[in-house]
C-alpha positions in Angstrom: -8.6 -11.3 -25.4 -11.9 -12.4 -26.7 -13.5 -11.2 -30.2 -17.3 -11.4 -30.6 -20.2 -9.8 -32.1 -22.4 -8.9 -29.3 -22.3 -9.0 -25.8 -24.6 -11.3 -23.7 -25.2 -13.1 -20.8 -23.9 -16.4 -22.3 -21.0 -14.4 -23.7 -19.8 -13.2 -20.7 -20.4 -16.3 -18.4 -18.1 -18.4 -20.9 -15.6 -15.1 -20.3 -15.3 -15.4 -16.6 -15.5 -19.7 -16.7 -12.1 -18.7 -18.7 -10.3 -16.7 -16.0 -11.4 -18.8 -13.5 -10.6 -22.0 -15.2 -7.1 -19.9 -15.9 -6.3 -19.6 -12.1 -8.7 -17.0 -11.1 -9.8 -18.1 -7.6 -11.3 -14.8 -6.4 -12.6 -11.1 -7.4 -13.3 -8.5 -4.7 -15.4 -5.9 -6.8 -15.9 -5.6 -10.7 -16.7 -2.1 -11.7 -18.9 -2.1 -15.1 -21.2 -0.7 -17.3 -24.6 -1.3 -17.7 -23.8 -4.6 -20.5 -26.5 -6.5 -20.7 -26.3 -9.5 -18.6 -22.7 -9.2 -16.8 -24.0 -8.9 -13.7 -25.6 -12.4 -13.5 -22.9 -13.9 -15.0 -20.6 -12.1 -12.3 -23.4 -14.1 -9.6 -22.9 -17.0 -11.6 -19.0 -17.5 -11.4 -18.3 -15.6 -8.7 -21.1 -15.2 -5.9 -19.0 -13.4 -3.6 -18.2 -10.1 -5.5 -19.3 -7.0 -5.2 -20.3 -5.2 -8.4 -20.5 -1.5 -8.9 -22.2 0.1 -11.9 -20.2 3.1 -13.8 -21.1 6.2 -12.0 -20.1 8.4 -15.0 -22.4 5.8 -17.2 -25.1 6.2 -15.0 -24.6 9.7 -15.5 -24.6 10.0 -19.4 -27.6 7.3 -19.7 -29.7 9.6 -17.8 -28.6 13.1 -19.7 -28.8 11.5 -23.0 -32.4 12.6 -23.6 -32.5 15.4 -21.8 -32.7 18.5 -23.7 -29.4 21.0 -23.6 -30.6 23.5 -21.9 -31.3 21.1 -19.3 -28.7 19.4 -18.9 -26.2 21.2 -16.8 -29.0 22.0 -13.8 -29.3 18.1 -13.8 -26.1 17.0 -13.7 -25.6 19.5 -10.9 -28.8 17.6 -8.9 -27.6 14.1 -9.9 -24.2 15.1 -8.0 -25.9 15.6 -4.8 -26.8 11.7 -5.3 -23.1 9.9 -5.9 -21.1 12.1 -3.9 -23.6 11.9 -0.7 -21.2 10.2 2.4 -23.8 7.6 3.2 -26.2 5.4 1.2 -29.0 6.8 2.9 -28.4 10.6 2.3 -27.8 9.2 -1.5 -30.9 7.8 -1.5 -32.9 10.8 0.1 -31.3 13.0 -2.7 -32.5 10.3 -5.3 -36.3 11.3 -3.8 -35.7 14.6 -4.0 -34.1 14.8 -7.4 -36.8 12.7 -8.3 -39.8 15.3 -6.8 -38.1 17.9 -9.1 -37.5 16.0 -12.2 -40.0 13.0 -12.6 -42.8 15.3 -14.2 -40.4 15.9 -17.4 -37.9 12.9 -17.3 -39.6 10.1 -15.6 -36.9 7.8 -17.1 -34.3 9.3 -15.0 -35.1 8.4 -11.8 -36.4 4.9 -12.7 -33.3 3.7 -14.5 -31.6 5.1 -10.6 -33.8 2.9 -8.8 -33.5 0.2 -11.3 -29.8 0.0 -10.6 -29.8 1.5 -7.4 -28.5 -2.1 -5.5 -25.3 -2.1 -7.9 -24.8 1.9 -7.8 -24.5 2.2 -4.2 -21.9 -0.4 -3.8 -19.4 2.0 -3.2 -21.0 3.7 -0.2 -19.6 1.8 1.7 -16.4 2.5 1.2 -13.8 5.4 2.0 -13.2 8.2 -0.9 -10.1 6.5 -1.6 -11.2 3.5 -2.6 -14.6 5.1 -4.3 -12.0 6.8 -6.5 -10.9 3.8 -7.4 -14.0 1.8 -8.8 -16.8 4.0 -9.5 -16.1 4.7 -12.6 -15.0 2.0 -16.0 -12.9 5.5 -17.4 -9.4 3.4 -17.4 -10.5 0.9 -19.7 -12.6 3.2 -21.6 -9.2 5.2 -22.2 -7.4 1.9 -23.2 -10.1 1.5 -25.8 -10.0 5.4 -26.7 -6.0 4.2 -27.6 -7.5 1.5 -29.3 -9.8 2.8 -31.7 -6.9 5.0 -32.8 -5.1 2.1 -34.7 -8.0 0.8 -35.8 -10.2 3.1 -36.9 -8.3 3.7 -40.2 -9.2 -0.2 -41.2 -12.1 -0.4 -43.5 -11.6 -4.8 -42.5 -9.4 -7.5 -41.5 -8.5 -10.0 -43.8 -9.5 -12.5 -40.8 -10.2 -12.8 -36.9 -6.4 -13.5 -36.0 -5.6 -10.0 -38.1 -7.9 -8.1 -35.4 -6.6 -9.7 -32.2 -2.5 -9.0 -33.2 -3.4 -5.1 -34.1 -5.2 -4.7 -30.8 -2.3 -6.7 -29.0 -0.2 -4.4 -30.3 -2.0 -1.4 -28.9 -2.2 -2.9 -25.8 1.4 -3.3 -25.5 2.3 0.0 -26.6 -0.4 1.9 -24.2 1.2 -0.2 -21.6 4.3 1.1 -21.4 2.5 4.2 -19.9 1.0 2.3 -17.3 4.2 2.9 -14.7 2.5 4.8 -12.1 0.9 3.1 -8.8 -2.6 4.5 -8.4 -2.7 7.5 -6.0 -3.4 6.9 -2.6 -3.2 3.0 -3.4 -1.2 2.3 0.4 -4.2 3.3 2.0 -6.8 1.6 -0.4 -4.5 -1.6 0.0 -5.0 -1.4 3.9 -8.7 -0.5 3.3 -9.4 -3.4 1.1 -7.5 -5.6 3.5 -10.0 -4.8 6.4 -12.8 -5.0 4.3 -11.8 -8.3 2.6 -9.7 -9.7 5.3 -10.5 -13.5 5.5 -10.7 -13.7 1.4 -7.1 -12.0 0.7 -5.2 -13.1 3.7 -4.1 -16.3 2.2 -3.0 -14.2 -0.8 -0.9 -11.8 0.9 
């Protein structure tokens, strides 16, 4: 675990020199938010990954200035955009979705665009495996469990204080974690094709 005060590019480089410095030879795709400079560093350490930006991110970025009675017919369009089977019809419901809303919320469509390369990522892939990284919600859930033990402390006496209360919630939201993902025998072969001369030394 790593405590800091704000997230960077520098901070996360030094992050992933650490796990590869620990052992960490490869990483097929990092899902992640939108944290400001991640993906370089990701380029930096390890150039052959794929990264895919948090759908359900993307998502609440674009609604968050949206008015309320708004919201719901754009979330409805934006659908039409992530769950399209190819990249392409994706990106043709991007231009249309754009056409409709760009007059009111410019923004929306531009931060799309913006991201678009590290959205997409998962096009490529079956639903099983889009399932399995297009969204960060696992360990947004762990931090959910998280905040729950430490919300009720107004400080910590010191930075050692901090890392052995979230250990501790770590260890006790893992004893959940006893379930194999669903459908993981045929994202295993999946992956497998799709990464076969990277993981077959592994396996």
């Amino acid at each position: 675990m790593w405590v800091c005060e704000t997230e960077s590019a520098k901070y996360w480089l030094s992050a992933l020199n650490e796990l590869k410095n620990r052992g960490v030879e490869d990483v097929l795709i990092f899902c992640v938010d939108n944290l400001k400079g991640i993906s370089e560093a990701i380029e930096a350490v390890f150039p052959q990954a794929e990264v895919q930006k948090c759908i359900i991110h993307q998502i609440q970025n674009s609604l968050r200035y949206v008015s309320w009675k708004e919201r719901k017919a754009m979330a409805k369009d934006l659908r039409y955009i992530y769950e399209a089977a190819t990249e392409e019809e994706g990106a043709s419901a991007l231009e249309e979705f754009s056409e409709k809303w760009d007059e009111r919320y410019p923004h929306v469509s531009v931060s799309w665009r913006k991201n678009w390369g590290e959205i997409a990522t998962f096009f490529k892939y079956p639903p099983e495996v889009r399932t399995l990284i297009y969204t960060t919600n696992p360990i947004e859930s762990l931090h959910r469990q998280i905040k729950k033990v430490s919300k009720n402390k107004a400080s910590f006496p010191n930075e050692q204080a901090l890392i052995k209360l979230v250990y501790l919630a770590v260890e006790e939201a893992a004893k959940k974690w006893t379930m194999r993902h669903r459908d993981w025998a045929m994202i295993y072969s999946q992956l497998m094709i799709f990464f076969e001369d990277r993981v077959a030394k592994y396996v």
